[in-house]
N, CA, C and O of each residue as an XYZ file, in Angstrom:
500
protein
N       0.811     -1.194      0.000
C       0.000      0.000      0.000
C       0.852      1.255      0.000
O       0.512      2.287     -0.577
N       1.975      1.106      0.678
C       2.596      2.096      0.964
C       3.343      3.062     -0.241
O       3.586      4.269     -0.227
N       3.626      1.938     -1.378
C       4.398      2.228     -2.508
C       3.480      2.918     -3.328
O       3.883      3.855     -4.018
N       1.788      2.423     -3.342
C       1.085      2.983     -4.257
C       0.516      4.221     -3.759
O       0.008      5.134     -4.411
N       0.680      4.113     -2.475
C       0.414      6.365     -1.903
C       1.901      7.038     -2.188
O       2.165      7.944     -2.979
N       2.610      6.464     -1.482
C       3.804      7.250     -2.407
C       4.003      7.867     -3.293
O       4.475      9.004     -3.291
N       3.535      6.943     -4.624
C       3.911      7.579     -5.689
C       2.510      7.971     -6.661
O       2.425      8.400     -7.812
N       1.475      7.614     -5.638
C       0.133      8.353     -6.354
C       0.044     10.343     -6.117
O      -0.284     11.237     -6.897
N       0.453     10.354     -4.853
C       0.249     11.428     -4.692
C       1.474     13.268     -5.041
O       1.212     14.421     -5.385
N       2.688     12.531     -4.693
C       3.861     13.477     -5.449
C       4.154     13.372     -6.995
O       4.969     14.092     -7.572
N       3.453     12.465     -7.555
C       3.655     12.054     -8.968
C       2.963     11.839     -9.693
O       3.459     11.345    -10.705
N       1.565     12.018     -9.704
C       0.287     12.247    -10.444
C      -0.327     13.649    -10.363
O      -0.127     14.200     -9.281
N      -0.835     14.158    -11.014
C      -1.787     15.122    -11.134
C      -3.278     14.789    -11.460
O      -3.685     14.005    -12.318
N      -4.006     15.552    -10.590
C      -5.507     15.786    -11.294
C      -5.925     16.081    -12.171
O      -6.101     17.289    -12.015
N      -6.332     15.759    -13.319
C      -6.854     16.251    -14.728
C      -8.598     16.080    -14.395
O      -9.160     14.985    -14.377
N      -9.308     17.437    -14.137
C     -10.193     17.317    -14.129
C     -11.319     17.354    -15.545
O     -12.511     17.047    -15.512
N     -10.875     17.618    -16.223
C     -11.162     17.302    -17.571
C     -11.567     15.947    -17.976
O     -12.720     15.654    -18.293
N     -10.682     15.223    -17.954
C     -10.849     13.631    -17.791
C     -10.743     13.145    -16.609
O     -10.104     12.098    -16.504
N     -11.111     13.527    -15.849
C     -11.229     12.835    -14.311
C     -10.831     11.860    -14.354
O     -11.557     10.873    -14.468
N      -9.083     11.776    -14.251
C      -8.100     11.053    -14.388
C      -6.748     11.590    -13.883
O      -6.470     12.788    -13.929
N      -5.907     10.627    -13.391
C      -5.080     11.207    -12.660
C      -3.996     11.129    -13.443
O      -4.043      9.925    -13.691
N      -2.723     11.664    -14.218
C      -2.029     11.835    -15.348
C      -0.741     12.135    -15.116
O      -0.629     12.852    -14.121
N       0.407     11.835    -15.708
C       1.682     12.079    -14.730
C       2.606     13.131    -15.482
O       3.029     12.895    -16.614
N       2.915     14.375    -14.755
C       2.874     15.594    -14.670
C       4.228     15.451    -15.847
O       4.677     14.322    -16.042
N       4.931     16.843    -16.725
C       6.250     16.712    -17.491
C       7.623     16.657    -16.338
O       8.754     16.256    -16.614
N       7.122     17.214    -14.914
C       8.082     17.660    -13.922
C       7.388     17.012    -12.920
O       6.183     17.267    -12.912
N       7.830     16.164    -11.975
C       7.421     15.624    -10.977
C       8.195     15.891     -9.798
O       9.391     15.789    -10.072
N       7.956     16.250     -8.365
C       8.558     16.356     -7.336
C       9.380     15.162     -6.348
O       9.530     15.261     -5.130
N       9.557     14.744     -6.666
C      10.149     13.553     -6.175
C      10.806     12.550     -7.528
O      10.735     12.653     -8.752
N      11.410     11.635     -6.661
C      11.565      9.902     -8.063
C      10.805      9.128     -7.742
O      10.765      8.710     -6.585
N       9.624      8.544     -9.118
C       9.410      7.555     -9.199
C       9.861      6.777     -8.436
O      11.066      6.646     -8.221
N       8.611      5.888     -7.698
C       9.109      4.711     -7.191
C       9.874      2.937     -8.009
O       9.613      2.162     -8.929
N      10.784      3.087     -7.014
C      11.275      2.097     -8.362
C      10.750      0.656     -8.393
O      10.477      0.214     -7.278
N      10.529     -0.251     -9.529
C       9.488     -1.103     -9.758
C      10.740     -2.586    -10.549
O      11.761     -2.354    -11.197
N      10.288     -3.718    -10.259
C      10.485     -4.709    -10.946
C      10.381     -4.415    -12.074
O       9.560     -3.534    -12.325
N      11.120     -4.990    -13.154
C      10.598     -5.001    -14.676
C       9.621     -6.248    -15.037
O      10.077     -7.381    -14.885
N       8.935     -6.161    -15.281
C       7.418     -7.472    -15.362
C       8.243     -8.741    -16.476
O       9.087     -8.711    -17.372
N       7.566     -9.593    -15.906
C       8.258    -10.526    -16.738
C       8.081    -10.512    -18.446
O       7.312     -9.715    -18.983
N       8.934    -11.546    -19.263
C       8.565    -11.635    -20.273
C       7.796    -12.512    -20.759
O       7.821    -13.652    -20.296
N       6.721    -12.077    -22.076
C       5.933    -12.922    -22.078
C       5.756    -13.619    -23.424
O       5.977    -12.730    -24.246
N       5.429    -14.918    -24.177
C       5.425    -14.795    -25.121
C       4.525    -14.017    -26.039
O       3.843    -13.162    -25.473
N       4.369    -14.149    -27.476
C       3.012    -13.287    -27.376
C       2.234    -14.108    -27.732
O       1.263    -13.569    -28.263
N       2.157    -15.421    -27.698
C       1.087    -16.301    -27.890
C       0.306    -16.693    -27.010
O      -0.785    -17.208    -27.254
N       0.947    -16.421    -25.449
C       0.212    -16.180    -23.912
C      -0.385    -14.424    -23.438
O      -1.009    -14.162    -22.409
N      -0.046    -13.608    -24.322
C      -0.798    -12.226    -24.060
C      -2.118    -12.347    -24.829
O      -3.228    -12.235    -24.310
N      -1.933    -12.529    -25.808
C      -3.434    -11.710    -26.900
C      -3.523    -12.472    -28.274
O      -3.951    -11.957    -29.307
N      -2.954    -14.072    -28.129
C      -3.257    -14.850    -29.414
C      -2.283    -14.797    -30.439
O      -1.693    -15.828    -30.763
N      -2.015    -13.567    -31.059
C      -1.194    -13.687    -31.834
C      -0.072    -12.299    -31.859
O       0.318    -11.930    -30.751
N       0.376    -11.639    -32.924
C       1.398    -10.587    -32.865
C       0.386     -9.556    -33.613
O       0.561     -8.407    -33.207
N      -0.520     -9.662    -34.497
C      -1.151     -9.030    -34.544
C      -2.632     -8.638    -33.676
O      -3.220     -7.567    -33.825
N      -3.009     -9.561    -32.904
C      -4.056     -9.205    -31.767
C      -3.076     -7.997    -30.729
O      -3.558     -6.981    -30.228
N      -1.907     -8.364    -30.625
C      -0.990     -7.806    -29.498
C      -0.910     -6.307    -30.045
O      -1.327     -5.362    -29.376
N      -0.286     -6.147    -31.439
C      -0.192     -4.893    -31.476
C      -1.658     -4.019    -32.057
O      -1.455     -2.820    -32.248
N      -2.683     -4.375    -32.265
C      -3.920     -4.021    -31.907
C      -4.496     -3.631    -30.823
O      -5.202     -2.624    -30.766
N      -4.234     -4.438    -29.801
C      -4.291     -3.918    -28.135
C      -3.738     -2.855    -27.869
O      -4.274     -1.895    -27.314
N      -1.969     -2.976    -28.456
C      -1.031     -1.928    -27.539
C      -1.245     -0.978    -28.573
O      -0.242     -0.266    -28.512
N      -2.256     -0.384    -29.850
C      -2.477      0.485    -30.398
C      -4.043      1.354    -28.917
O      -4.297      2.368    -28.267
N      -4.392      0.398    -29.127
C      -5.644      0.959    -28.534
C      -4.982      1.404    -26.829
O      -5.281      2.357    -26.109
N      -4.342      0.668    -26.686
C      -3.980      1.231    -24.861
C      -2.944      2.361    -24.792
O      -2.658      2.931    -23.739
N      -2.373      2.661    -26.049
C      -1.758      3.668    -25.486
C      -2.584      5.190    -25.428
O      -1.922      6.228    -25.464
N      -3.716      5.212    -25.358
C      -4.453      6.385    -25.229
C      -4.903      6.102    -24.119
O      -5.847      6.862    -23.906
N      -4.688      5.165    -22.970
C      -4.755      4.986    -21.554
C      -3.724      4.446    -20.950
O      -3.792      3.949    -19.826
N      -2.656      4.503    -21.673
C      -1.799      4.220    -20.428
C      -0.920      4.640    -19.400
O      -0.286      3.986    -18.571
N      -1.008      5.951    -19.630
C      -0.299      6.318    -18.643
C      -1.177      7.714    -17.764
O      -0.792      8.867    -17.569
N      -2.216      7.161    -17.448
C      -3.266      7.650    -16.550
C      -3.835      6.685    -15.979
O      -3.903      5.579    -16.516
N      -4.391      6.974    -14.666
C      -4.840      5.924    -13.643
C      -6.320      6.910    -13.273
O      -6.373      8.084    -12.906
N      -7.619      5.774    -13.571
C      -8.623      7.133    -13.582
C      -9.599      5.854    -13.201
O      -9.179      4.710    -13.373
N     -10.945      6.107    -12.666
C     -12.577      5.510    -12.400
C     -12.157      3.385    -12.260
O     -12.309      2.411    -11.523
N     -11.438      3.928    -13.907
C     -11.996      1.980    -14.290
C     -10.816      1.438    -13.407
O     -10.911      0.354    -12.832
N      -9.415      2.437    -13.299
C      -8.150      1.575    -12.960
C      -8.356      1.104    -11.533
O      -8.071     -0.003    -11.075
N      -9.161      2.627    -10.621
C      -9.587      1.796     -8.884
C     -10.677      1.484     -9.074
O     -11.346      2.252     -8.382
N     -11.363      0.781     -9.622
C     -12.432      0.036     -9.657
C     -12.196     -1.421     -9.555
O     -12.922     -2.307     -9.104
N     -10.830     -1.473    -10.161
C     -10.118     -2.398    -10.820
C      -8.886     -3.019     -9.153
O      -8.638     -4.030     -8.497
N      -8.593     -1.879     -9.220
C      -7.488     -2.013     -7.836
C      -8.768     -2.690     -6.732
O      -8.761     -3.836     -6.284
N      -9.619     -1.827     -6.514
C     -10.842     -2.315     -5.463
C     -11.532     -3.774     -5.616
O     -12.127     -4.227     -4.638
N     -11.479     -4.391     -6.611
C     -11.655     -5.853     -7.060
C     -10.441     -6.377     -6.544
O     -10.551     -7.318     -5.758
N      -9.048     -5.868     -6.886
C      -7.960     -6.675     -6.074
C      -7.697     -6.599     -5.132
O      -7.107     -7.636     -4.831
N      -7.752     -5.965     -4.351
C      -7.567     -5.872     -3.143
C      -8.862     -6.342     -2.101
O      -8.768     -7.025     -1.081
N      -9.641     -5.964     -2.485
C     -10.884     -6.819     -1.764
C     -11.523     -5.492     -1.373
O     -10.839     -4.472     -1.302
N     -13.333     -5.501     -1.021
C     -13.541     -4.442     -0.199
C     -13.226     -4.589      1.514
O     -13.493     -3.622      2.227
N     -12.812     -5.488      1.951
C     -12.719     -5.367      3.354
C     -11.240     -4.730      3.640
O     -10.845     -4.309      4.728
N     -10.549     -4.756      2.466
C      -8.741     -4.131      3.119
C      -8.547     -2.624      2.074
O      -7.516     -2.090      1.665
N     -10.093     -2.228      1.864
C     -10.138     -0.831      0.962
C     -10.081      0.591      2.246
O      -9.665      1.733      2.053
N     -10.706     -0.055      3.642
C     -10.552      1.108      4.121
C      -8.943      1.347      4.611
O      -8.591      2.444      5.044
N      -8.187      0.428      4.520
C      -7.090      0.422      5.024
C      -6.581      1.093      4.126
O      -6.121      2.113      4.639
N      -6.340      1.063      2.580
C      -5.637      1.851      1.482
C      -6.294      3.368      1.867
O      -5.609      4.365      2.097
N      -7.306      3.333      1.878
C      -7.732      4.903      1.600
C      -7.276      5.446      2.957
O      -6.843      6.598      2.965
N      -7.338      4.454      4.623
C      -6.354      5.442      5.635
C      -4.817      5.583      5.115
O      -4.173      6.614      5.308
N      -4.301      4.471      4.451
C      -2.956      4.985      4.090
C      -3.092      5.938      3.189
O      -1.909      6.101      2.890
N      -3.681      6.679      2.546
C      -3.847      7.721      1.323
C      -3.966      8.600      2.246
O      -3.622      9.623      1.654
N      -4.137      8.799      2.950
C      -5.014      9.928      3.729
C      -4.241     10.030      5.239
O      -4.538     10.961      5.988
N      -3.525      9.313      5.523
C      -1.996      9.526      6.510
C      -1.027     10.153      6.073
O      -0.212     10.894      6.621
N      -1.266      9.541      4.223
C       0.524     10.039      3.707
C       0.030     11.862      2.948
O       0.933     12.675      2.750
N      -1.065     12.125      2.711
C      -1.921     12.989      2.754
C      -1.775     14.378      3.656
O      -1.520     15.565      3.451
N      -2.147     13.355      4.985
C      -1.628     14.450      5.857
C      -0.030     14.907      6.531
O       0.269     15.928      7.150
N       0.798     13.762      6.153
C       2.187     13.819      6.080
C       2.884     14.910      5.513
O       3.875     15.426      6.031
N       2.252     15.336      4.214
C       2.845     15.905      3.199
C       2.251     17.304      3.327
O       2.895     18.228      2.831
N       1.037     17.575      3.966
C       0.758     18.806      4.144
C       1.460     19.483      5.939
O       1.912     20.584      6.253
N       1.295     18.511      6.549
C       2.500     18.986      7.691
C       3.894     19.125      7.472
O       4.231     20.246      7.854
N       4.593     18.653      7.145
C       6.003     18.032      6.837
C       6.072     19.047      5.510
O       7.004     19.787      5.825
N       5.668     19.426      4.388
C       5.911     19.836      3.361
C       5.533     21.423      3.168
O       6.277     22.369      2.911
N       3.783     21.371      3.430
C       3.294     22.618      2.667
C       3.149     23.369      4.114
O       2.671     24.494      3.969
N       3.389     23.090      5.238
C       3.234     24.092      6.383
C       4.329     24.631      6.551
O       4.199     25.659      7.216
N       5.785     24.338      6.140
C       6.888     25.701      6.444
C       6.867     26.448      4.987
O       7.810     27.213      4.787
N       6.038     26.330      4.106
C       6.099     27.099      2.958
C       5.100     28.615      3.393
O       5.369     29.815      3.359
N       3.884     27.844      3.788
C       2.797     28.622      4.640
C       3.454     29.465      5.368
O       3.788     30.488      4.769
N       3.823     29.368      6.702
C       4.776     29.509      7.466
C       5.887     30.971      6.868
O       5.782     32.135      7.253
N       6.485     30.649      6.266
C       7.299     31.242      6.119
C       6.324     32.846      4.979
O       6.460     34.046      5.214
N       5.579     32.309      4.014
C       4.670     33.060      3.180
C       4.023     34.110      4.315
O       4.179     35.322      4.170
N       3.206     33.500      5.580
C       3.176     34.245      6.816
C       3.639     35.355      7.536
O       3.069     36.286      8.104
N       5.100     34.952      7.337
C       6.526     35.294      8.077
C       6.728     36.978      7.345
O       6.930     38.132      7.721
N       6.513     36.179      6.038
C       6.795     37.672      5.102
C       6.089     38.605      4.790
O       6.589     39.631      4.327
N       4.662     38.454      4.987
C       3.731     39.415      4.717
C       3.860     40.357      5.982
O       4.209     40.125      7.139
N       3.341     41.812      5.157
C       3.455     42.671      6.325
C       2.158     42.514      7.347
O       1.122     42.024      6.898
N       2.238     42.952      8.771
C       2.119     42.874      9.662
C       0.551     43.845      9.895
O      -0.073     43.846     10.956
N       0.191     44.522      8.807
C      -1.011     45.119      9.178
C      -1.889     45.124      8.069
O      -2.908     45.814      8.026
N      -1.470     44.287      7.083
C      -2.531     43.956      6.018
C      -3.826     43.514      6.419
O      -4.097     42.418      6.910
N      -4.683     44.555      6.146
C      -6.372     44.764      5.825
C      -6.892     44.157      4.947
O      -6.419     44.375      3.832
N      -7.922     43.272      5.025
C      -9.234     43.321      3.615
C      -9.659     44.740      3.174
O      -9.561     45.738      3.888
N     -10.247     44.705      1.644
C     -10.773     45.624      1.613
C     -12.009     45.866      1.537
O     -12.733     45.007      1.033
N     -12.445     46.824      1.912
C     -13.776     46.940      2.194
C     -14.942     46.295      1.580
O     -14.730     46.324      0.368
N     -15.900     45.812      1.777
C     -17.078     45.030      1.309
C     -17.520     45.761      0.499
O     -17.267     45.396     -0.649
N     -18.149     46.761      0.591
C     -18.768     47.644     -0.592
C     -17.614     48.042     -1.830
O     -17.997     48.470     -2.919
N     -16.478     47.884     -1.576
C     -15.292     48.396     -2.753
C     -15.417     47.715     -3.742
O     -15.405     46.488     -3.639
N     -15.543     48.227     -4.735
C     -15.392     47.878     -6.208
C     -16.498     47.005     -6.781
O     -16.467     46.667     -7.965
């Protein structure tokens, strides 16, 4: 669980457009690093070499976004009884990153503003 909050949250972006999560040109952190998947023939993927590259025509306009069908998909593997456990780890490493990260930015943004800054008036403008 730990690997997939990791690198869901410093290394994806929100695309609300496609309500899909999409991985940014500049990312804040490294990728988590991953096994290389085994090899397969292609007569055990998709029948033949042409079923295969028919597939990997059609998937590359999803593959490198994680969106609705992919945790729908994760939530079938993992089971629903060990789903609340992923979403507290999402939501620990969540709040990790806004203590630990975005509060001395705050903090300091704080630090620098002057000291008697006003709203302006309700009726203005």
């Amino acid at each position: 669980y730990q690997r997939r909050v990791r690198d869901l949250f410093p290394n994806w972006t929100y695309n609300s457009a496609t309500q899909r999560f999409v991985r940014p040109p500049e990312t804040f952190s490294d990728p988590c690093s991953r096994d290389d998947p085994p090899r397969l023939k292609t007569n055990f993927l998709y029948g033949s070499r042409a079923l295969n590259a028919a597939y990997n025509n059609a998937a590359t306009l999803t593959k490198r976004c994680f969106g609705i069908s992919h945790m729908i998909s994760l939530i079938r593997v993992v089971g629903k009884t060990t789903l609340p456990l992923l979403i507290s780890e999402c939501l620990s490493n969540l709040e990790l990153k806004v203590v630990n990260v975005l509060h001395p930015y705050i903090y300091e943004l704080k630090e620098g503003m002057p000291p008697s800054s006003k709203l302006p008036i309700f009726d203005y403008g």
